[in-house]
TIDRENNU-889770 format. One record per atom (N, C-alpha, C): atom name; x, y, z; residue in one letter; chain; residue number from 0. Coordinates in nm, 3 decimals. Each point is the difference from the previous one (the first is absolute). Example, Ala and Ser with C-alpha at 12.3 -4.5 7.8 and 13.67 -1.06 7.14 Angstrom:
N/1.319/-0.569/0.780/A/A/0
CA/-0.089/0.119/0.000/A/A/0
C/0.090/0.120/0.000/A/A/0
N/-0.035/0.105/-0.072/S/A/1
CA/0.082/0.119/0.006/S/A/1
C/-0.077/0.109/0.073/S/A/1
This chain:
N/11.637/2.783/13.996/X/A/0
CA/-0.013/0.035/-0.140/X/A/0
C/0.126/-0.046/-0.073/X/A/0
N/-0.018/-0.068/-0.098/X/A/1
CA/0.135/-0.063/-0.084/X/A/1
C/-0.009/0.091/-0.123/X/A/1
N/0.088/-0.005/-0.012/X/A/2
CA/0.044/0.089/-0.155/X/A/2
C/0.071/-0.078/-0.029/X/A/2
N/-0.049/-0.052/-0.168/X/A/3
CA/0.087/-0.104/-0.078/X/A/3
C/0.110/0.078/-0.090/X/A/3
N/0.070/-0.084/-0.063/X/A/4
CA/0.136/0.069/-0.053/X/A/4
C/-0.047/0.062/-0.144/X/A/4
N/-0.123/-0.024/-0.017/X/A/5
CA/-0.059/0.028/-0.122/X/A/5
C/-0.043/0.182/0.031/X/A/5
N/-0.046/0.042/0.129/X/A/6
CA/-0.049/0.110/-0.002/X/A/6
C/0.105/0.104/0.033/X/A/6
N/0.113/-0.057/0.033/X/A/7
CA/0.135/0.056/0.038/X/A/7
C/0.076/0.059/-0.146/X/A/7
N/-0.012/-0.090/-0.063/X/A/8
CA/0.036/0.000/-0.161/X/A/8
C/-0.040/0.114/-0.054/X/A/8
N/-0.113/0.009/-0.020/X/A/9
CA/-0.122/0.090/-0.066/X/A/9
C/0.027/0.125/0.099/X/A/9
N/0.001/-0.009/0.107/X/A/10
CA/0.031/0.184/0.099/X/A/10
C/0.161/0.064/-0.087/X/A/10
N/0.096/-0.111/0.033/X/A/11
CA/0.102/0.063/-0.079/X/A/11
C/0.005/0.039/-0.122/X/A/11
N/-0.073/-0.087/-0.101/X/A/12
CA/0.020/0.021/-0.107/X/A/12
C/-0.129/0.083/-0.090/X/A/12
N/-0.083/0.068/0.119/X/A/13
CA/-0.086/0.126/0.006/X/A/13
C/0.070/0.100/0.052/X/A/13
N/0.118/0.013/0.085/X/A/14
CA/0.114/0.077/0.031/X/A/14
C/0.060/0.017/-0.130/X/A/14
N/0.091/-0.084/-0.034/X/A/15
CA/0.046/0.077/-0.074/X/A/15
C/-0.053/0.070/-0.149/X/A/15
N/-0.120/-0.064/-0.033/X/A/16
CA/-0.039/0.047/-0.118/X/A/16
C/-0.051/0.141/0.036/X/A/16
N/-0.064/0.026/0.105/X/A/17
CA/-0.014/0.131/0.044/X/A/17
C/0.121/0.070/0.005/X/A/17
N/0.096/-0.012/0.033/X/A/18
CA/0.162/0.060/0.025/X/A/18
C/0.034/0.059/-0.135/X/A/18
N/-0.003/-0.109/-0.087/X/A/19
CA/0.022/-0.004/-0.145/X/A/19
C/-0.095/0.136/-0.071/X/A/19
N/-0.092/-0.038/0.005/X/A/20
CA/-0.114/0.149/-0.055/X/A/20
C/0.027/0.063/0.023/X/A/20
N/-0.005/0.042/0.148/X/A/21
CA/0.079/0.132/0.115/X/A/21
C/0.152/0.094/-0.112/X/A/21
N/0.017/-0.108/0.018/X/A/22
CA/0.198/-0.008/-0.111/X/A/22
C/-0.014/0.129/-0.067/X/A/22
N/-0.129/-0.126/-0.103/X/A/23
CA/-0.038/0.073/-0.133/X/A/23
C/-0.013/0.110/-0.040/X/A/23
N/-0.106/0.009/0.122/X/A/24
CA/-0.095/0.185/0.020/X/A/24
C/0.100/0.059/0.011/X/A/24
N/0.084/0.003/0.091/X/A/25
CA/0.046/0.057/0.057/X/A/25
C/0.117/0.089/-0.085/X/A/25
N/0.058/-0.112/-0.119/X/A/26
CA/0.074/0.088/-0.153/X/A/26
C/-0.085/-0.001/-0.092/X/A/26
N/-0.105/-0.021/0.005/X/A/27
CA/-0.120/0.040/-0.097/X/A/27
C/-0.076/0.121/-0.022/X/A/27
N/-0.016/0.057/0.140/X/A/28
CA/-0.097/0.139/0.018/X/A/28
C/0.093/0.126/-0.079/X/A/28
N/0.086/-0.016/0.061/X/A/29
CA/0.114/0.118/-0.025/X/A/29
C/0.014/0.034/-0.146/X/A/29
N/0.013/-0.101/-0.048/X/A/30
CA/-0.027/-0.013/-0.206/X/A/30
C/-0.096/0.050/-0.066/X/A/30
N/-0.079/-0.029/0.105/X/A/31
CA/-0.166/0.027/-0.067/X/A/31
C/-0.027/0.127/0.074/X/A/31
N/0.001/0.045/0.076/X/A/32
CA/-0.019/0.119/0.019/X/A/32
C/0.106/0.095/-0.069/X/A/32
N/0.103/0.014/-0.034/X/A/33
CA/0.119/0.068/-0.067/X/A/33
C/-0.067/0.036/-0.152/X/A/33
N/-0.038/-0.175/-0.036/X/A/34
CA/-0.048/0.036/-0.148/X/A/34
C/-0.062/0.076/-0.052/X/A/34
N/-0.168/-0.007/0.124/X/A/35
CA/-0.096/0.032/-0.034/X/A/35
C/0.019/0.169/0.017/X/A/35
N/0.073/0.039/0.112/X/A/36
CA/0.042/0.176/0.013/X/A/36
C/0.067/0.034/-0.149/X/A/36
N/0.106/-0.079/-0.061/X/A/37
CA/0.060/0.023/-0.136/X/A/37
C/-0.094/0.033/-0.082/X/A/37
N/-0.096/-0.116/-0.001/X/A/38
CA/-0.103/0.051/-0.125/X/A/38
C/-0.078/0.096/0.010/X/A/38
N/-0.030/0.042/0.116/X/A/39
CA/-0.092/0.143/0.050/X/A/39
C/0.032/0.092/-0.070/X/A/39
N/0.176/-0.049/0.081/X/A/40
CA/0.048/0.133/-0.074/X/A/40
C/0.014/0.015/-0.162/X/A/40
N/0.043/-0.093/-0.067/X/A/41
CA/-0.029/-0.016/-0.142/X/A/41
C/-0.143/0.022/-0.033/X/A/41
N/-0.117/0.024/0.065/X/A/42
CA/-0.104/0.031/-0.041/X/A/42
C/-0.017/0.144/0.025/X/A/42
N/0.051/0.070/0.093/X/A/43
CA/-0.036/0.131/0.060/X/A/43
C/0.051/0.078/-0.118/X/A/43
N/0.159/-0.086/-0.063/X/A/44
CA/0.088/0.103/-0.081/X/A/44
C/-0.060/-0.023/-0.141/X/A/44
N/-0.066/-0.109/-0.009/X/A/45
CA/-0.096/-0.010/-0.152/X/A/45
C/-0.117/0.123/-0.003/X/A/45
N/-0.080/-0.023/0.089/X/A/46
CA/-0.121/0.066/0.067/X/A/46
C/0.012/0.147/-0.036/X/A/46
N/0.100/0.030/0.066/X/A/47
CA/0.041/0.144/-0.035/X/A/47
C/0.043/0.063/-0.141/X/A/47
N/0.063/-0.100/-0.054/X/A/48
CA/0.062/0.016/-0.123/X/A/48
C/0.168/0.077/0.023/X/A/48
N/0.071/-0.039/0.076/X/A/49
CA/0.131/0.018/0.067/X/A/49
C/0.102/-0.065/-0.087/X/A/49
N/-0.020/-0.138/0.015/X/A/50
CA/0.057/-0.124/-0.065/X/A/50
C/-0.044/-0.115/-0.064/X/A/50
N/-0.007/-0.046/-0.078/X/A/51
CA/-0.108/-0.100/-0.037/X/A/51
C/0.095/-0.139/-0.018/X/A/51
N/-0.039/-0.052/0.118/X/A/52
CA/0.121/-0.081/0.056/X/A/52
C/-0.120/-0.143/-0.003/X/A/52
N/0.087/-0.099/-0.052/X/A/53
CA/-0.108/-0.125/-0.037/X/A/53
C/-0.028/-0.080/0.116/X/A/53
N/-0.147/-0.050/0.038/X/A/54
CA/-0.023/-0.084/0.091/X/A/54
C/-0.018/-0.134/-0.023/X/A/54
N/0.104/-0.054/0.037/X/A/55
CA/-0.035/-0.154/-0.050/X/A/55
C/0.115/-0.105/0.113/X/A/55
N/0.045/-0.071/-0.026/X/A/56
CA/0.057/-0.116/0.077/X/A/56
C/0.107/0.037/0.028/X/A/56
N/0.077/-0.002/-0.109/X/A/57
CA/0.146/0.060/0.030/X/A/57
C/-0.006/0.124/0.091/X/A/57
N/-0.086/0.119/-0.022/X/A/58
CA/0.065/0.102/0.116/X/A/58
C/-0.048/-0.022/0.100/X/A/58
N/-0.153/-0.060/0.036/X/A/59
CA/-0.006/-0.097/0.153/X/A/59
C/0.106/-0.045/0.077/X/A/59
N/0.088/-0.109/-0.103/X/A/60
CA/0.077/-0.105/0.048/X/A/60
C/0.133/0.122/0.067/X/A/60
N/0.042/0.071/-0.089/X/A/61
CA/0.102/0.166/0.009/X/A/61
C/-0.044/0.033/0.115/X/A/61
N/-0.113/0.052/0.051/X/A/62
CA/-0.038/0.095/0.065/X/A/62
C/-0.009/-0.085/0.150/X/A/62
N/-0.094/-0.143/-0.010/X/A/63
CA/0.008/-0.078/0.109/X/A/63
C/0.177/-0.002/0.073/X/A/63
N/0.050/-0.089/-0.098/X/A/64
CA/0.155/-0.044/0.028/X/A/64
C/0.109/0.137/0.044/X/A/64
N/-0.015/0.096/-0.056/X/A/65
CA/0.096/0.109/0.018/X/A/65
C/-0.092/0.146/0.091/X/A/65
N/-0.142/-0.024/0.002/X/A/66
CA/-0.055/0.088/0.086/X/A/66
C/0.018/0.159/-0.008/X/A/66
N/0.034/0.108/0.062/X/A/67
CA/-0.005/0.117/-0.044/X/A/67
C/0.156/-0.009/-0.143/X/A/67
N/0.080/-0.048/0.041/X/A/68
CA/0.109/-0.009/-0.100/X/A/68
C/-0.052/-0.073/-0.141/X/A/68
N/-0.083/-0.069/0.044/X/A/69
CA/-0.042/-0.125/-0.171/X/A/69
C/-0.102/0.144/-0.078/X/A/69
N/-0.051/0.068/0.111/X/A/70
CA/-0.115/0.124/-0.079/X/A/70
C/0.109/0.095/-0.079/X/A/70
N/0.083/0.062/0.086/X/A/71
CA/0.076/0.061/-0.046/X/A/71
C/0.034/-0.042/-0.137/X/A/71
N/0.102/-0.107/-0.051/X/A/72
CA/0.012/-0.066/-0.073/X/A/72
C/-0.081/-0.026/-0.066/X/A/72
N/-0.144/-0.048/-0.063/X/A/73
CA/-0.053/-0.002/-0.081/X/A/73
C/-0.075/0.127/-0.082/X/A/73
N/0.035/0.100/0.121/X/A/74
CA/-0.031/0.186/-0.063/X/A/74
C/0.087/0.026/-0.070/X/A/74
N/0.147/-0.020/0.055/X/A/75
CA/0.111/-0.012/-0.087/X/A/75
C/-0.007/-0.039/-0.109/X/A/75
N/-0.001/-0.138/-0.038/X/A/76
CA/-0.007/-0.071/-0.128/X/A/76
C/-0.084/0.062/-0.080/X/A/76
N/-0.155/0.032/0.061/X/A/77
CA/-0.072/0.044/-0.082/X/A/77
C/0.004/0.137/-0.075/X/A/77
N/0.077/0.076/0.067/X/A/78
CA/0.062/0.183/-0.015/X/A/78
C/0.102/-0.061/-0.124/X/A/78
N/0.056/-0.093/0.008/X/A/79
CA/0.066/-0.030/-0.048/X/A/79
C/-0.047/-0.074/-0.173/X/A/79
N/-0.096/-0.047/0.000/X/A/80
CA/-0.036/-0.066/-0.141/X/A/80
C/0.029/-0.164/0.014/X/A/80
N/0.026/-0.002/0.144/X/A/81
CA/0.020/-0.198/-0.012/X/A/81
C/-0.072/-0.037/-0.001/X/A/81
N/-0.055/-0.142/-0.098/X/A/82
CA/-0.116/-0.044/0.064/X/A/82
C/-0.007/-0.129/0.059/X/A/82
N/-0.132/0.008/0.079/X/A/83
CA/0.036/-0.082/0.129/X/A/83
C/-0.105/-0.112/-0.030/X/A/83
C-alpha cells in the first residue's frame, strides 16, 4: 500500500485544524456558560422584581468575562444608577 505525500499532507493538516477548534472550545465554553448563568441571574432578579438590572450585550460580555465577580459588578452599578 503506498501513501502519496498528498494524503500525508491532508492527515496533518486535518490534525491540526482539529487541534485548533479543540483550542477554541476549549476558551470558548467557559464564556458561554458564565454568560449565560449571568443572565439567569439577571432574569431571576428582574422576574422577581429585586433589581431590574438590564439584559443586553454589555452585561453578557460583564458577566461572561468577569463571571461571579462581572455579576456582582453589574448589581453594583445597577444599585448604583450606572448605566450599562
Amino acid at each position: 500500500m503506498v501513501m502519496g505525500w498528498g494524503l500525508i499532507i491532508a492527515l496533518f493538516a486535518s490534525f491540526l485544524i482539529a487541534a485548533a477548534i479543540f483550542h477554541i472550545l476549549r476558551k470558548l465554553i467557559p464564556l458561554v456558560v458564565h454568560g449565560v448563568l449571568g443572565l439567569a441571574f439577571f432574569w431571576l432578579l428582574n422576574y422577581f422584581g429585586i433589581l431590574l438590572v438590564p439584559i443586553d450585550a454589555a452585561t453578557f460580555l460583564i458577566a461572561a468575562l468577569g463571571g461571579v465577580l462581572g455579576v456582582v459588578l453589574v448589581i453594583i452599578l445597577t444599585f448604583l444608577g450606572v448605566p450599562l
